[in-house]
C-alpha positions as CSV (number, residue, x, y, z in Angstrom):
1,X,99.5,16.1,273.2
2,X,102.1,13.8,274.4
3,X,103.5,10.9,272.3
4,X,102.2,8.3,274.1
5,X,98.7,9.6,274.2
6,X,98.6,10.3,270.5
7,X,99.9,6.4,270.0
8,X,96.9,5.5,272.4
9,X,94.1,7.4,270.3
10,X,95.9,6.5,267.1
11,X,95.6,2.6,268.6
12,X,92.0,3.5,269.6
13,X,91.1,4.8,266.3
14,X,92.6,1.3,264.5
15,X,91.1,-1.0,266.4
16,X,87.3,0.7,265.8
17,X,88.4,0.8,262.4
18,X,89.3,-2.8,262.2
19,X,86.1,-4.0,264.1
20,X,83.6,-2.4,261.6
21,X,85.6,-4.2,259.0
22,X,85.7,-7.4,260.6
23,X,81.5,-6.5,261.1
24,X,81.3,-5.6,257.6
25,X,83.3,-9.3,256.3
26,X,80.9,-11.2,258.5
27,X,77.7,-9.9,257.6
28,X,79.3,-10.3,253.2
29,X,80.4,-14.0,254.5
30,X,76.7,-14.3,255.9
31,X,75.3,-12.6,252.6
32,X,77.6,-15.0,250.4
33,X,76.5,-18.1,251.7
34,X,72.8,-17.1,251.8
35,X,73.4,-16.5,247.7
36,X,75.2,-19.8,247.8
37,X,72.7,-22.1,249.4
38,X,70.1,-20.2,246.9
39,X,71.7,-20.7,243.7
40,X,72.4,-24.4,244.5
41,X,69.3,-25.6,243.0
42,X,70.0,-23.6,239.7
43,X,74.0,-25.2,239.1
44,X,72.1,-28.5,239.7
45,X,70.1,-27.7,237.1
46,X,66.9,-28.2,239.4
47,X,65.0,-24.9,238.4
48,X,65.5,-23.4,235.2
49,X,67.2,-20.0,235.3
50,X,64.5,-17.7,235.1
51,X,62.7,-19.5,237.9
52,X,65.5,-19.1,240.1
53,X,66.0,-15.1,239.0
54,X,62.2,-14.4,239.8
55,X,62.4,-16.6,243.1
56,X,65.6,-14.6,244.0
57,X,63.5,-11.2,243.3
58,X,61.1,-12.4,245.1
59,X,63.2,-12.8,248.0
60,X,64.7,-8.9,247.3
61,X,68.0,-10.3,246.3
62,X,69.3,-7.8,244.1
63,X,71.5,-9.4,241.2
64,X,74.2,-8.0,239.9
65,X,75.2,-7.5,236.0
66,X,71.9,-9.4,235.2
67,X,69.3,-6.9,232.0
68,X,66.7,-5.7,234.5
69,X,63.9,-7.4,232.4
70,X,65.4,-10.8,232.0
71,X,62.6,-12.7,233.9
72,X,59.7,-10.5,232.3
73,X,61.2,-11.3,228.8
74,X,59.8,-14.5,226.8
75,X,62.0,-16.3,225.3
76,X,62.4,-17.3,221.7
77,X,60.7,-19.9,220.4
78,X,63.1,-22.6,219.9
79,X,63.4,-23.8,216.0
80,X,64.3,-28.0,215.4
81,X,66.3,-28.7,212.6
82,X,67.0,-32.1,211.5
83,X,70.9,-32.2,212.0
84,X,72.6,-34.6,209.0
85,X,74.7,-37.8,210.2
86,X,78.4,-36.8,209.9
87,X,78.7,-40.1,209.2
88,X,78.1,-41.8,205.7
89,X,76.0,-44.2,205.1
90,X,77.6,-48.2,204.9
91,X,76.2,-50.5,203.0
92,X,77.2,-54.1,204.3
93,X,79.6,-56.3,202.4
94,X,78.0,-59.5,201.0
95,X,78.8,-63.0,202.8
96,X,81.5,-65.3,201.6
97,X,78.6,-67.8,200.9
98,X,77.0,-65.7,198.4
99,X,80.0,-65.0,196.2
100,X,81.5,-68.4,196.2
């Protein structure tokens, strides 16, 4: 093979290369902003988190780094404590009337 055939098929070779990139970057973009537009609600804090997990599974989006039982789990029961004023109590000062 001459030089400038092997620069030809090497040029060949890069530019299929870079298109299935560029293919692959479009269909992430595509993916990212279908996650984006779905998680919207949940930031907003318009559907709690499990709700938008199970809606997501439902839709068979796949979630990364996420316990695979998160949505089947129940959660805790939630205990109320009665939280002490940081404050101290004042009593009020009496009137100048009533000491003079």
């Amino acid at each position: 093979m001459e030089t400038p055939t092997k620069t030809e098929v090497l040029l060949e070779v890069i530019e299929r290369r870079l298109a299935e990139i560029s293919e692959r970057q479009h269909a992430l973009a595509v993916e990212r902003a279908r996650l984006a537009e779905q998680l919207t609600p949940l930031r907003l804090g318009v559907t709690s988190p499990d709700l938008a997990v199970a809606l997501l599974r439902a839709k068979g989006v796949a979630l990364r780094r996420l316990a695979p039982s998160a949505v089947d789990r129940i959660p805790p029961e939630v205990v109320l404590r009665a939280v002490v004023s940081p404050h101290p109590k004042v009593t009020p000062l009496p009137s100048r009337s009533e000491t003079a």
